[in-house]
C-alpha positions in Angstrom: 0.0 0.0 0.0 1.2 3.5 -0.6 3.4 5.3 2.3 0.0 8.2 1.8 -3.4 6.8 1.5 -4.7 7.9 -1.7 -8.2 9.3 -2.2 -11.1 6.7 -2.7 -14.3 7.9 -4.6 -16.5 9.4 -4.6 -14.5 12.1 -5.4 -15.1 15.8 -5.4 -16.7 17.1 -8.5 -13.4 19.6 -9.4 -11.1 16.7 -8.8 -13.3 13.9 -10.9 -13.6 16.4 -13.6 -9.4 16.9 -13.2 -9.1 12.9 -13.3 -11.3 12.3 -16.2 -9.6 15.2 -18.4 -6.3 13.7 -17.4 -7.8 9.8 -17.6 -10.1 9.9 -20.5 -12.8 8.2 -18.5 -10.5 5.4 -17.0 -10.0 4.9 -13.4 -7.5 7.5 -11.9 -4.1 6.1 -11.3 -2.5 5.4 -8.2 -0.5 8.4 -8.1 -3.0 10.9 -9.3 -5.4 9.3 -6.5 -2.4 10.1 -3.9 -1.7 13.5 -5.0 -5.0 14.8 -5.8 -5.3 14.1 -1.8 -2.5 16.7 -1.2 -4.4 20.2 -2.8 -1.0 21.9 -2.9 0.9 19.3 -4.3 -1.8 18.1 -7.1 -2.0 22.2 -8.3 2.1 22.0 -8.8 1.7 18.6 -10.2 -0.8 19.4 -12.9 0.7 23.0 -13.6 3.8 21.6 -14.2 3.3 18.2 -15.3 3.2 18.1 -19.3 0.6 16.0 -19.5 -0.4 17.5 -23.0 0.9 16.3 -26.1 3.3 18.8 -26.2 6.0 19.4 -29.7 6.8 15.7 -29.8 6.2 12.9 -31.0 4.1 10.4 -29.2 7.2 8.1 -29.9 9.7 10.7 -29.1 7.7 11.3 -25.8 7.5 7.9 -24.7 11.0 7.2 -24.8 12.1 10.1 -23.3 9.4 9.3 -20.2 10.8 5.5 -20.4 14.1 5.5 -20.5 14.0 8.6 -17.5 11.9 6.4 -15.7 13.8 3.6 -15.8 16.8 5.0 -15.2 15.0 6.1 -11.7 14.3 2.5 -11.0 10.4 3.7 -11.2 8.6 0.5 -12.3 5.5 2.2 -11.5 5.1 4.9 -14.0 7.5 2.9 -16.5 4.8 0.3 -16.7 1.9 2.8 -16.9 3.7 4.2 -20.0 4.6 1.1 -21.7 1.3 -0.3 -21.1 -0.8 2.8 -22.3 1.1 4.2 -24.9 3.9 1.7 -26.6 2.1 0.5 -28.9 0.4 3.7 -30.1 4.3 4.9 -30.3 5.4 2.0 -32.5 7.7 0.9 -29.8 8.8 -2.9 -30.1 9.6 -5.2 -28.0 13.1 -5.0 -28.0 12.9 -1.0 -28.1 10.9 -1.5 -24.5 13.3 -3.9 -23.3 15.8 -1.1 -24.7 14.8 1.3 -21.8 15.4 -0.2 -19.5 18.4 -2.8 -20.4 20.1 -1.5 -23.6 22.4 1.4 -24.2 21.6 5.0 -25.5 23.3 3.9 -28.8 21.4 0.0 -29.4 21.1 -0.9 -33.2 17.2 -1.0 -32.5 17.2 3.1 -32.4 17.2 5.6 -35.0 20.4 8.2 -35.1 17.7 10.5 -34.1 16.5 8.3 -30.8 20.0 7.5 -30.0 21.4 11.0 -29.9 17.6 11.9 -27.6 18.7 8.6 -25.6 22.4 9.8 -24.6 20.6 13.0 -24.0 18.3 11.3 -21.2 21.3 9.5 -20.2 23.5 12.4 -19.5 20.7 14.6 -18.0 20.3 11.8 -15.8 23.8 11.5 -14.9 25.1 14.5 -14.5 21.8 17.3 -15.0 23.7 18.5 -17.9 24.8 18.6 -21.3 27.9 18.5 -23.0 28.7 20.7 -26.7 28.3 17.5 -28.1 25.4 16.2 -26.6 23.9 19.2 -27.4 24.9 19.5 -30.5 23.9 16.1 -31.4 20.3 16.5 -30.4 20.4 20.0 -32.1 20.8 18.1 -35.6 17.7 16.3 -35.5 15.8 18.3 -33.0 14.4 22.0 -33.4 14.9 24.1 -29.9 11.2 23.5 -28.7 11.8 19.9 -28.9 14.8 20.0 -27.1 13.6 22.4 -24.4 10.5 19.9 -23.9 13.3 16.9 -24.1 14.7 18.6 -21.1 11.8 19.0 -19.6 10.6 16.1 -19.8 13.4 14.2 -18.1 12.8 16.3 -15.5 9.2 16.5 -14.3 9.5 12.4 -15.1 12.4 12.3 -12.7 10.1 14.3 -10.2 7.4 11.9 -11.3 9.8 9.0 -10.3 10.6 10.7 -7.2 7.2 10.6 -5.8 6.1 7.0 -7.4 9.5 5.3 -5.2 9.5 6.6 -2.1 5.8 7.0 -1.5 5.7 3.3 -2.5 3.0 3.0 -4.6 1.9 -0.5 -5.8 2.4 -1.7 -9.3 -1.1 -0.5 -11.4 -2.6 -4.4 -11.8 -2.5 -4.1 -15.6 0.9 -1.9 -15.9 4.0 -3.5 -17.7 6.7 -4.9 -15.7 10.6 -4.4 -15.6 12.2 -7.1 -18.2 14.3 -9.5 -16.6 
């Protein structure tokens, strides 16, 4: 069970309208449940959270979440992702075992995906970029993208954060870590 008791419907009219926005009509996860219970914390979440679409891809967007997630060790939301939007990103098996197991630069990536992927890597790392790492993601990527790249691996991190040490469960239906 999670280290904060989530909240349990019915829920408040604001907050079901916020879940079913975010949810398209499906139960609310987990960690929306949790934070949603925290007023504060679910206003920064949401404000901040880039939970639109955004400049991406849907493919570029789901491996930047995927591999920042799994480089958190965050099972949680890495399995949300994988199960609710790697097919609809044309990810393949070996690209989601990728993630989490293979390098920035596997064969099974693009030039493009492996210069976003050492990008995740070294953000992750060190909270930087290099000249080259930069300079690599600026020849496939326009500055939006990048910016959002950036982004990305960091409200995800934050995202990973909360998922791990409040110890929320593993969604019943969610991927799992590869072995």
């Amino acid at each position: 069970m999670s280290r904060i008791a989530p909240l349990s419907p019915p829920y408040a009219p604001e907050i079901q309208e916020q879940f079913d926005r975010i949810m398209r009509g499906a139960p609310p996860l987990m960690l929306f449940r949790v934070m949603a219970g925290k007023s504060r914390a679910w206003e920064k979440f949401r404000g901040g959270s880039l939970l639109d679409r955004g400049p991406l891809t849907l493919r570029e967007r789901e491996i930047v979440i995927d591999r920042t997630c799994a480089l958190n060790k965050c099972e949680y939301e890495w399995g949300v992702h994988v199960t609710a939007f790697g097919d609809a990103a044309h990810l393949t098996s070996e690209q989601v075992r990728a993630t989490v197991l293979g390098e920035s630069d596997a064969s099974c990536w693009s030039e493009a995906e492996r210069a976003m992927l050492a990008a995740v890597d070294a953000l992750h790392r060190r909270a930087t970029l290099s000249e080259a790492e930069f300079a690599a993601l600026k020849a496939h990527y326009d500055e939006t993208k990048i910016v959002e790249i950036i982004q990305l691996c960091g409200f995800y991190r934050t995202v990973s954060y909360l998922a791990n040490s409040l110890a929320l469960p593993l969604e019943p239906n969610a991927a799992r870590f590869p072995q």
